[in-house]
MARDRENSE-424655 format. One line per 8 residues: number of its first residue (from 1); for each residue x, y, z of C-alpha. Coordinates in steps of 0.001 Angstrom, whole numbers, plus 500000, padded with zeros to 6 digits. Each point is the difference from the previous one (the first is absolute). Example, Ala and Ser with C-alpha at 12.3 -4.5 7.8 and 13.67 -1.06 7.14 Angstrom:
MARDRENSE-424655
1	512300:495500:507800 ~ 501370:503440:499340
end
This chain:
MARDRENSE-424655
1	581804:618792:419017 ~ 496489:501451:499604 ~ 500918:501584:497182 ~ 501964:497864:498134 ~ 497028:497386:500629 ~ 497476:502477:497821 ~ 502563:500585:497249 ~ 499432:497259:498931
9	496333:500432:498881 ~ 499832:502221:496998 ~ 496422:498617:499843 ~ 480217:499402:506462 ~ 497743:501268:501973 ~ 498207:502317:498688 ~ 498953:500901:496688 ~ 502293:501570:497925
17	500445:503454:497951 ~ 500710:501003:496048 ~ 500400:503262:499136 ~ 499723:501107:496505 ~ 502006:503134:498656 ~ 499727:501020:496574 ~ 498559:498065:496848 ~ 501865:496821:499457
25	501907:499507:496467 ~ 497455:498290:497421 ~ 502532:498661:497930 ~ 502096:498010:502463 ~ 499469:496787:498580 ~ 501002:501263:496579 ~ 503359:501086:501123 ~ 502691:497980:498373
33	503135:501458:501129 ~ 503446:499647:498096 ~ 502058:498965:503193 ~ 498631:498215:502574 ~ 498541:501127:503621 ~ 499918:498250:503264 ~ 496886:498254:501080 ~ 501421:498238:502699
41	503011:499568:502822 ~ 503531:499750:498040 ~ 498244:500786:496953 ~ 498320:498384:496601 ~ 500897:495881:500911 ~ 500777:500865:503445 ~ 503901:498904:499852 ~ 501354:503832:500063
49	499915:500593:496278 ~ 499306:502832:497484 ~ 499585:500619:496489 ~ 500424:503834:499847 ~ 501482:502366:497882 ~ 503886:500459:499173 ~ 501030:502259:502968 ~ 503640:502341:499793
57	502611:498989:501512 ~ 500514:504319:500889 ~ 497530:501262:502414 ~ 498812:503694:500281 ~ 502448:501786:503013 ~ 496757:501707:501019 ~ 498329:496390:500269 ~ 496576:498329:498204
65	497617:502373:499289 ~ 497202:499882:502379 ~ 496372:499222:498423 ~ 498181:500554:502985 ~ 499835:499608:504118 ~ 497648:498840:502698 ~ 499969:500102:503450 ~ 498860:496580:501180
73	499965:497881:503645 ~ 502269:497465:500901 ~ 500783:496694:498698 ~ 502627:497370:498973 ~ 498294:498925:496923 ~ 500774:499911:496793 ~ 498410:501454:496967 ~ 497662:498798:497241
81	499153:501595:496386 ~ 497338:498275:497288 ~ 498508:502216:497429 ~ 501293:502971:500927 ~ 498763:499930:503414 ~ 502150:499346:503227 ~ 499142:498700:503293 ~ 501484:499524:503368
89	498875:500337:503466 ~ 500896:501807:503398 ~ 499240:500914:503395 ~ 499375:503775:500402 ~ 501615:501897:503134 ~ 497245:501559:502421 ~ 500910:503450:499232 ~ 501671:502312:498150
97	502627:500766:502799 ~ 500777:496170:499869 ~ 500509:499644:496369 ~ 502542:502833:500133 ~ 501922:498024:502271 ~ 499124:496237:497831 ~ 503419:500798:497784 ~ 501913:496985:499721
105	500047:496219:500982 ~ 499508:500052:503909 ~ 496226:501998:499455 ~ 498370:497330:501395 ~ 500776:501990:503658 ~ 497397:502908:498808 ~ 496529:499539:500880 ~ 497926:498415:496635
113	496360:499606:499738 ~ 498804:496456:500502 ~ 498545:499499:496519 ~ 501684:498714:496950 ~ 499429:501384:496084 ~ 500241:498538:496585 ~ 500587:503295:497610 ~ 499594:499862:496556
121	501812:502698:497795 ~ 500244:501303:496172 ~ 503509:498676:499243 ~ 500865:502329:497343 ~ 498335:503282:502006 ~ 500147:499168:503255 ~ 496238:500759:500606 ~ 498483:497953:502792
129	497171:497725:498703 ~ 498340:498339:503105 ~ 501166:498862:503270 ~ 498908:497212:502201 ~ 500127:500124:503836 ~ 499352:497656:502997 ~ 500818:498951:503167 ~ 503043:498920:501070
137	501204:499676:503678 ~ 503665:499737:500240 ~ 499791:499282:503553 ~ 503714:499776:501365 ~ 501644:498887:496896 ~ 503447:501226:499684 ~ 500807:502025:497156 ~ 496570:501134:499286
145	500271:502462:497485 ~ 497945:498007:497588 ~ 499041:497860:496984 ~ 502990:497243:498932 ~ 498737:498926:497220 ~ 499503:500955:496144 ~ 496921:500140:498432 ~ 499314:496880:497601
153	498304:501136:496542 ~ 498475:497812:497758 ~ 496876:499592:497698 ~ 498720:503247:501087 ~ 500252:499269:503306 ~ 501911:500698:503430 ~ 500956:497785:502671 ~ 501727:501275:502905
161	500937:498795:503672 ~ 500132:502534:502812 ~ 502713:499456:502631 ~ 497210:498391:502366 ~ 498647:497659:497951 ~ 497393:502105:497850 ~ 499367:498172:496537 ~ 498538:502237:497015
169	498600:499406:496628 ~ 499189:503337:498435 ~ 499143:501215:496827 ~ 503435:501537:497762 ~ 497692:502386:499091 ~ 497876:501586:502478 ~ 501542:498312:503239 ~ 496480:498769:500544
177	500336:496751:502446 ~ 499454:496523:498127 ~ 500686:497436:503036 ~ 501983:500467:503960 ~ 501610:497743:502128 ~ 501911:499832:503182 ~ 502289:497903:500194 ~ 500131:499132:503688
185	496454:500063:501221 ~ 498728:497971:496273 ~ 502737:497985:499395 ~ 502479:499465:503899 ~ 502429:501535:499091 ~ 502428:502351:502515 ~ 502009:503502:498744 ~ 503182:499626:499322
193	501794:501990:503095 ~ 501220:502433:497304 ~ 496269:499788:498367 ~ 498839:498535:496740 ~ 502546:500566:497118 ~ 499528:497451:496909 ~ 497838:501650:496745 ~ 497239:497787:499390
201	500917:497651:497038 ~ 498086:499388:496899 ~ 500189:497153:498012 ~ 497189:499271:497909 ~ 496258:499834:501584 ~ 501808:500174:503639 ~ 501548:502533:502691 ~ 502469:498260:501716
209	500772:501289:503628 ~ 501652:498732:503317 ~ 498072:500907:503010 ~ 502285:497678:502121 ~ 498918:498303:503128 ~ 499981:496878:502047 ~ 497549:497978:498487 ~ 500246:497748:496666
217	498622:502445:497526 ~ 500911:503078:501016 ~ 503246:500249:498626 ~ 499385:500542:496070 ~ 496625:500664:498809 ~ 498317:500831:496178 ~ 496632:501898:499633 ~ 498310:500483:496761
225	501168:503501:498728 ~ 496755:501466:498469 ~ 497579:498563:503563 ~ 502356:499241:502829 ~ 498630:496793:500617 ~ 502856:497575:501723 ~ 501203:496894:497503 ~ 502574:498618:502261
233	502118:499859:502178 ~ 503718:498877:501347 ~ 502349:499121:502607 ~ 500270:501566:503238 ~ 502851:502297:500291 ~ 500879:503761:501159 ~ 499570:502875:497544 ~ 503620:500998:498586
241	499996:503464:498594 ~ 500968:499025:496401 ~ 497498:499619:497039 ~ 499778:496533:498685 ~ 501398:498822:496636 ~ 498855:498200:497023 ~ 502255:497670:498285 ~ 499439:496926:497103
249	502632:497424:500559 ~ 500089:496754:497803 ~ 496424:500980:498935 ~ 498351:500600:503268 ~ 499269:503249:501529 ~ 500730:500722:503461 ~ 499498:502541:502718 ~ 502937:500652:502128
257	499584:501837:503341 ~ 502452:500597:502422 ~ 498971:500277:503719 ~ 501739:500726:503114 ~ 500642:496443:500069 ~ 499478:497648:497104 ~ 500932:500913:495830 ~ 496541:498311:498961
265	498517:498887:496872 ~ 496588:499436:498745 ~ 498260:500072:497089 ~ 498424:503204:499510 ~ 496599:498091:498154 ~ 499096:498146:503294 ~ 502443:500961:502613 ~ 501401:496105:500098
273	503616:499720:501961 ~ 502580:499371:497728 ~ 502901:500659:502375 ~ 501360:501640:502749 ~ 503314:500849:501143 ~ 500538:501369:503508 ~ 501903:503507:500639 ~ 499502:501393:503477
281	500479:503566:499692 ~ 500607:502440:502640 ~ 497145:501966:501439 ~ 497964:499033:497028 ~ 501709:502006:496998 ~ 499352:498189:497018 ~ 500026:503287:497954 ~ 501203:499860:496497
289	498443:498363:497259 ~ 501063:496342:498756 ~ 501436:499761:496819 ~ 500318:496536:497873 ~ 502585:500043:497333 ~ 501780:496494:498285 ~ 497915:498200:501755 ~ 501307:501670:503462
297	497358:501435:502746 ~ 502246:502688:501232 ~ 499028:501897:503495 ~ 502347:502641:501875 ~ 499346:500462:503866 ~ 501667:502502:501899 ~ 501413:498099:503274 ~ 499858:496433:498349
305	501087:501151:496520 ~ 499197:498146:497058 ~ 498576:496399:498617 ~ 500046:498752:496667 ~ 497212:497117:499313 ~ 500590:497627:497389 ~ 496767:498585:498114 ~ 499444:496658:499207
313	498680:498638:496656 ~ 496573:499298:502152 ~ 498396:502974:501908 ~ 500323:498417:503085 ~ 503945:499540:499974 ~ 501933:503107:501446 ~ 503323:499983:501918 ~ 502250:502096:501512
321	502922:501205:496799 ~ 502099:502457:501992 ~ 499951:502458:502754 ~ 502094:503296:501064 ~ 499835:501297:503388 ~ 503259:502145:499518 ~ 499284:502181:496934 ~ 496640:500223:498706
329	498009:501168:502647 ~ 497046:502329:498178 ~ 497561:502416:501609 ~ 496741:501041:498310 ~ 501923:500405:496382 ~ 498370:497314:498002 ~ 503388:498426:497946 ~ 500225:500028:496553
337	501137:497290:497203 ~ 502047:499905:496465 ~ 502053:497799:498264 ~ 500856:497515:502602 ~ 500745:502781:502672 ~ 497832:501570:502906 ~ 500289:503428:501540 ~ 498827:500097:503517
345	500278:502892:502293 ~ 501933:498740:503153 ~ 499640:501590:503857 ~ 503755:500734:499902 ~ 501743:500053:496473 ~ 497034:501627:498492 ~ 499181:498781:496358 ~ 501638:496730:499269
353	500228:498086:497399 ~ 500061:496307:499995 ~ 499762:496602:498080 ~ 496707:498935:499912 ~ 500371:495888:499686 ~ 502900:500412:502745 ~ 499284:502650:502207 ~ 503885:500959:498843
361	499898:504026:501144 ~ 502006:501714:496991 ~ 500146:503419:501688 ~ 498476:502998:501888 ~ 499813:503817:499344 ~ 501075:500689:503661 ~ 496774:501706:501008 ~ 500006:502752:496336
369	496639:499298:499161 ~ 498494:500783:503424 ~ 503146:502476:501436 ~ 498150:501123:503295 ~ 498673:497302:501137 ~ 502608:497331:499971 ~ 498561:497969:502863 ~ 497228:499140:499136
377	499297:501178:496237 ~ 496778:499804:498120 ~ 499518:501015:496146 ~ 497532:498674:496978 ~ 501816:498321:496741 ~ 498057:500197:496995 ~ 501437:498397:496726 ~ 499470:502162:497275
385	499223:498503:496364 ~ 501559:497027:500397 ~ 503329:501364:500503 ~ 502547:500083:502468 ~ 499199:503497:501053 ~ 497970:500770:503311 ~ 497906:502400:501337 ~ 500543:500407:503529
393	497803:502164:502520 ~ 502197:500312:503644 ~ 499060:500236:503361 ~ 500919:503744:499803 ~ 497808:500660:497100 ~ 502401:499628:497107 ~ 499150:498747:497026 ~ 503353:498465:497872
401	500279:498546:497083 ~ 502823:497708:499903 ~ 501184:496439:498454 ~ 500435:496786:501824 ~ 502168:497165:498225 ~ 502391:497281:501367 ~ 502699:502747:499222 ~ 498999:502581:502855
409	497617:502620:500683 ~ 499982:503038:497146 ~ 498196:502987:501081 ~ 498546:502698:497392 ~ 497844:502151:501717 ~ 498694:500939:503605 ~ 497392:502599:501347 ~ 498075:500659:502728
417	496354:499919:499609 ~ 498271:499805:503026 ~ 500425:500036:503849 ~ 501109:496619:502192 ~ 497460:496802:498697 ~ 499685:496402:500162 ~ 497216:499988:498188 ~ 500541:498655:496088
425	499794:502094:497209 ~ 497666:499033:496359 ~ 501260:501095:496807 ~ 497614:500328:497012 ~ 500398:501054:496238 ~ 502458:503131:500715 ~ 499821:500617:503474 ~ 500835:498895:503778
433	498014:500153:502944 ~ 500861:500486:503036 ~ 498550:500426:503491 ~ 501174:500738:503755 ~ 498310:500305:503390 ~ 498741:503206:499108 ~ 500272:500424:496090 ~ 499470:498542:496795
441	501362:501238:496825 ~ 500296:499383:496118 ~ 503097:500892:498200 ~ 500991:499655:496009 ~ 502603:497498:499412 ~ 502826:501193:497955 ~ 499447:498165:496875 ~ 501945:499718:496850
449	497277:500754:497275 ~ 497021:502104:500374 ~ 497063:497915:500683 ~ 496396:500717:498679 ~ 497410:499435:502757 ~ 496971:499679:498407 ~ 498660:496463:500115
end
């Protein structure tokens, strides 16, 4: 049960380290590329959407061609690209000998250093630019082969969270350290027993994170981006694993956050309640993002399965719409909306689609998407240009391109492009990254048109 309990996250003391190697790029904030990158988790607005180029339907036999590889430590989280530059993090294995032996999802068994690094790299090259390293203590924590959480990039700078409860502020461009945290010993709160997973959220002048804890305050917090300074706090509430979302409803923003026992909303200005429905989930796994479509907060649990909220013309008013405890049961897979109809990624029938007002499932792929692991399957959806079409990175390391309507699952293209991960991929301008417990690599999408790269 272990495992099935870990699937389903995706994901300081003393002073720290940056390492510098090579001369950063000069022109970084000039760079104005065509297509877009992928500054933060599930992409440019955060809702698993991508303006790329047109990609073929035909893929290569022989597979993407490979840009270039790194061996890297391990990690379920995701991947980040602004200007040109990616970021991530890891936790690197003590030795040699036990990074040979780090393949695949289960490396947290090998023996890792008790440190954690922010690495900075030259998307288009692959040439590490600086690293940052510090302490991090994993103690006893289960599944401990590192980071769970993708790098947020934004005005030049970097936030990250480390699996303990290590907050960062660096500098984009020379990983030089702005502002730290901790979010149990400054702020009460208590690791997740899975760890930290939920990328620090940006909107506007704040960093919104969840250290989670008993007392009021500790739940939700917002520091000033650029100094780190606290301006507020809310509720009191354990950390969930899935990063927040911003919505505007009848002309009012919220900030929804789902917990291990509450769907919550505040307003992400001053942290003031708005509503809160409960949802006990088991053993805490609040996992995939919340999405609000029609007017509908929509979250997918894997024992409980999934609530609908309905939103009331005032930001307090919320109730209960609809509920499935049968059918749409999701994992770490964050769903996906279009035209009325959702596509979740269900514990048993694999992808499903469904009605989104109604819950109303319309039908499954019986486990295609995500062949070998029918259990308990995990895969990324990315929409792709506004269209019905899908890029999909697998469990197994198979990136597909396929289409997802109310008509059925259509499937173009699949290859394999990397070694078992959980961790998310980032696509920017023509390319895909992708990373595993012991590698990351950058591949060439197979586009339609040839693409100029110059800025």
């Amino acid at each position: 049960m272990r495992y099935l309990f870990i699937l389903i996250l995706m994901v300081l003391i003393s002073d720290p380290v940056s390492v510098m190697a090579g001369k950063p790029n000069s022109n970084s904030s000039k760079i104005s590329p065509k297509f877009e990158e992928w500054p933060q988790w599930r992409g440019p607005r955060g809702d698993g959407t991508w303006n790329g180029p047109p990609i073929k339907t035909s893929w290569p036999k022989i597979g993407l061609k490979k840009l270039w590889e790194h061996e890297i430590g391990g990690g379920y989280g995701g991947i980040s690209v602004a200007q040109r530059r990616l970021y991530l993090m890891d936790r690197p294995a003590s030795s040699k000998a036990e990074q040979k032996k780090a393949e695949g999802i289960h490396s947290h068994r090998i023996q890792r250093k008790n440190v954690e690094r922010i690495l900075c790299y030259d998307a288009l090259s692959g040439k590490q630019l600086w690293s940052h390293e510090y302490p991090s203590n994993y103690n006893k924590l289960e599944y401990g082969n590192g980071p769970r959480v993708a790098p947020t990039v934004h005005d030049g700078f970097v936030y990250t969270l480390g699996t303990m409860g290590d907050v960062f502020c660096l500098s984009a461009h020379t990983g030089k350290v702005i502002w730290k945290k901790q979010l149990v010993t400054d702020f009460g709160g208590k690791v997740p027993q899975w760890g930290y997973a939920a990328a620090p959220y940006v909107i506007g002048e704040l960093v919104i994170l969840m250290p989670g804890g008993e007392k009021q305050g500790t739940a939700i917090i917002a520091l000033d981006r650029k100094t780190g300074a606290e301006r507020w706090r809310s509720l009191s509430d354990q950390a969930g694993y899935a990063t927040p979302l911003l919505i505007q409803h009848q002309g009012q923003d919220q900030l929804i956050v789902w917990s291990p026992n509450h769907i919550h909303s505040v307003s992400p200005q001053t942290g003031k309640h708005f509503w809160s429905i409960p949802y006990k989930v088991t053993y805490g796994v609040a996992i995939a993002s919340p999405i609000e479509k029609e007017g509908l907060v929509f979250v997918a649990g894997y024992w409980e399965g999934s609530k609908a909220i309905q939103l009331g013309k005032k930001p307090e008013q919320a109730k209960l719409k609809w509920e499935d405890r049968r059918t749409l049961r999701g994992l770490m897979s964050q769903p996906l909306y279009r035209d009325g109809y959702a596509y979740l990624l269900d514990k048993q029938f694999g992808l499903t689609c469904f009605e989104y007002a109604t819950g109303k499932k319309i039908w499954d792929d019986a486990n295609q998407m995500t062949p070998t692991n029918s259990r308990n399957p995990q895969a990324t959806l990315v929409w792709l240009n506004q269209s019905a079409r899908v890029l999909i990175l697998n469990s197994e390391g198979e990136l597909i391109l396929a289409e997802l309507t109310p008509a059925g699952y259509k499937e173009f293209s699949r290859t394999k492009v990397i070694g078992e991960t959980w961790a998310h991929p980032a696509y920017a301008e023509t390319r895909i990254y992708v990373r595993s417990n012991t590698k990351l690599v950058a591949y060439e999408l197979p586009i339609d048109e040839s693409i100029n790269e110059s800025p």
